[in-house]
C-alpha positions as CSV (number, residue, x, y, z in Angstrom):
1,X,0.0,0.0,0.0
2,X,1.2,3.6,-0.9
3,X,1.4,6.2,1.6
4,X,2.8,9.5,2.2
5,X,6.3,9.5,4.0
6,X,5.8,13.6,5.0
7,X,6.0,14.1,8.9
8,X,1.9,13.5,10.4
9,X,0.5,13.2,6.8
10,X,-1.4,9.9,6.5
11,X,-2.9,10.2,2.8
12,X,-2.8,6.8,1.3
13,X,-3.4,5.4,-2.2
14,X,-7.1,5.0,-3.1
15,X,-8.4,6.2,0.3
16,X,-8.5,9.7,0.3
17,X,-9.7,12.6,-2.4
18,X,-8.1,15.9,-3.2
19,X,-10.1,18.7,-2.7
20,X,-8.5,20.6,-6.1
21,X,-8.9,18.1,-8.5
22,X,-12.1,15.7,-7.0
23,X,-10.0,12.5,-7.6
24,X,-7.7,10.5,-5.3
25,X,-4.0,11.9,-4.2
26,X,-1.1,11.7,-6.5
27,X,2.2,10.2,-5.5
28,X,5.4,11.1,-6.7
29,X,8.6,9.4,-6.4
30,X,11.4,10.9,-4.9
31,X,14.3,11.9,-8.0
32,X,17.1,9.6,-8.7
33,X,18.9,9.6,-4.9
34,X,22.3,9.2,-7.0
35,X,21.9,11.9,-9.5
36,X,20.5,14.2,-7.7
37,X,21.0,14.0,-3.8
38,X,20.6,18.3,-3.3
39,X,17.1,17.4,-5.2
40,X,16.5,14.7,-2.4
41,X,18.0,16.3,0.5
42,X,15.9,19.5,0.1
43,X,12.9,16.8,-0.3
44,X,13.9,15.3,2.8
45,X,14.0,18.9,4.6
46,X,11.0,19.9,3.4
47,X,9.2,16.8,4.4
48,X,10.6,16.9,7.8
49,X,11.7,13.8,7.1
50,X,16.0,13.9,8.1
51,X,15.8,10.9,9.2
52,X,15.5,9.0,6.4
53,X,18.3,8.5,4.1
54,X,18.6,8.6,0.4
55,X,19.0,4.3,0.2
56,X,15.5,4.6,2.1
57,X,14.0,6.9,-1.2
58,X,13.4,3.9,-3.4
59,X,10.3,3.2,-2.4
60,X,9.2,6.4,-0.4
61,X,6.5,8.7,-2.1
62,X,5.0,11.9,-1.6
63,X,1.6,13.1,-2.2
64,X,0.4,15.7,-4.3
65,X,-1.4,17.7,-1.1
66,X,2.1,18.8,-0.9
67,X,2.5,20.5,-4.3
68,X,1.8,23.9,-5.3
69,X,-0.2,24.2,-8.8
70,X,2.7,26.3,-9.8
71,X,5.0,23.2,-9.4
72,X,3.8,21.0,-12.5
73,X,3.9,21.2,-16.0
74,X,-0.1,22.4,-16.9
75,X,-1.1,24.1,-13.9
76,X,-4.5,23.8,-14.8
77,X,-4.8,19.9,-15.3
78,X,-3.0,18.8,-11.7
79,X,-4.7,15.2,-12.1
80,X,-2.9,14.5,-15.2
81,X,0.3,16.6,-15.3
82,X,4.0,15.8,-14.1
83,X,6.1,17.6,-11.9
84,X,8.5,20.4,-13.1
85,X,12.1,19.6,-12.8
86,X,12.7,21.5,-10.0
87,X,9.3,20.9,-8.2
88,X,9.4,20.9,-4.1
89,X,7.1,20.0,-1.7
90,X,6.1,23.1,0.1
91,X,2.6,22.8,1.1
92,X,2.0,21.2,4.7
93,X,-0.6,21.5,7.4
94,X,2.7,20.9,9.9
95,X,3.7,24.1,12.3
96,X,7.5,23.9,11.9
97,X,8.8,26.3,15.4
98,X,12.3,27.5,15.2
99,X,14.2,25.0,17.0
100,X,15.1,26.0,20.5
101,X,18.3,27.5,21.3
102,X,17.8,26.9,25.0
103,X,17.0,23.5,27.1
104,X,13.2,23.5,28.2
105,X,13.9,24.3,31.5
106,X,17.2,25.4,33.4
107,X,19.3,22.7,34.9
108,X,19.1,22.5,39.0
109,X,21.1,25.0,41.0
110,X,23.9,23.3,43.3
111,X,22.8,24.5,47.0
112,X,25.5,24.9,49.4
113,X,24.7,22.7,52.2
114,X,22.6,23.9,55.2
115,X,24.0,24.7,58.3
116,X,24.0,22.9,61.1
117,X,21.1,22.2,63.3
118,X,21.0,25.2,66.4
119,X,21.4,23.7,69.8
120,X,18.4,24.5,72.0
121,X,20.1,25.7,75.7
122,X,18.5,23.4,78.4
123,X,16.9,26.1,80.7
124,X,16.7,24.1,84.5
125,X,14.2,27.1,84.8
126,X,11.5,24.7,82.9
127,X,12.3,21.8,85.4
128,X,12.0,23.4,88.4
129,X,8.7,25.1,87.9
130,X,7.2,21.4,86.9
131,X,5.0,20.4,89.4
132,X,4.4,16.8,90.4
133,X,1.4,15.5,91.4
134,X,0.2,14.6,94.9
């Protein structure tokens, strides 16, 4: 079964329809790996997909929800027209945030240790005014 590799997109072959054209998603294949690998690799960034790697292409595809009209050949006909040569993913439904240049939350402070306990002074005062019973 054919599926999408972009990051949280889970169009598959036959299941779902495109809005633009009224017929099922396109897939496209990634271009040769060995060729062109700055093709690929700006693919790959686009898709949020870095960890794949260009052996893993062969069989990956992306779906046409991803394309611009712009980006093939007859704008106008996406259900039967090819991709430009320099064609890149670019539409996704993905917030991409900058990535952070701090950690989540600061690391723990180092605490000098406390000091030591106070001694309470024994008043003799507190035993002599106890009283004992009769």
């Amino acid at each position: 079964m054919v599926t999408c590799c972009a990051a949280k997109c889970n169009n598959r072959f036959n299941k779902q329809i495109d809005l633009r054209t009224g017929k099922f998603f396109r897939f496209h294949r990634f271009s040769n790996a060995i060729k062109r690998k700055d093709v690929c690799q700006k693919w790959l960034q686009n898709i949020r997909r870095c960890d794949l790697t260009l052996q893993d292409l062969e069989h990956m595809r992306v779906c046409s929800e991803h394309f611009e009209p712009a980006a093939y050949k007859c704008p106008t006909d996406l259900e039967n027209s090819r991709l430009l040569e320099n064609a890149y993913p670019t539409l996704f439904n993905v917030s991409n945030p900058p990535p952070r240049l701090t950690p989540k939350r600061p690391p723990p402070k180092t605490r000098p240790p406390p000091p030591p306990p106070k001694r309470r002074k024994s008043s003799t005062a507190a035993i002599c005014h106890f009283r004992f019973a009769k």
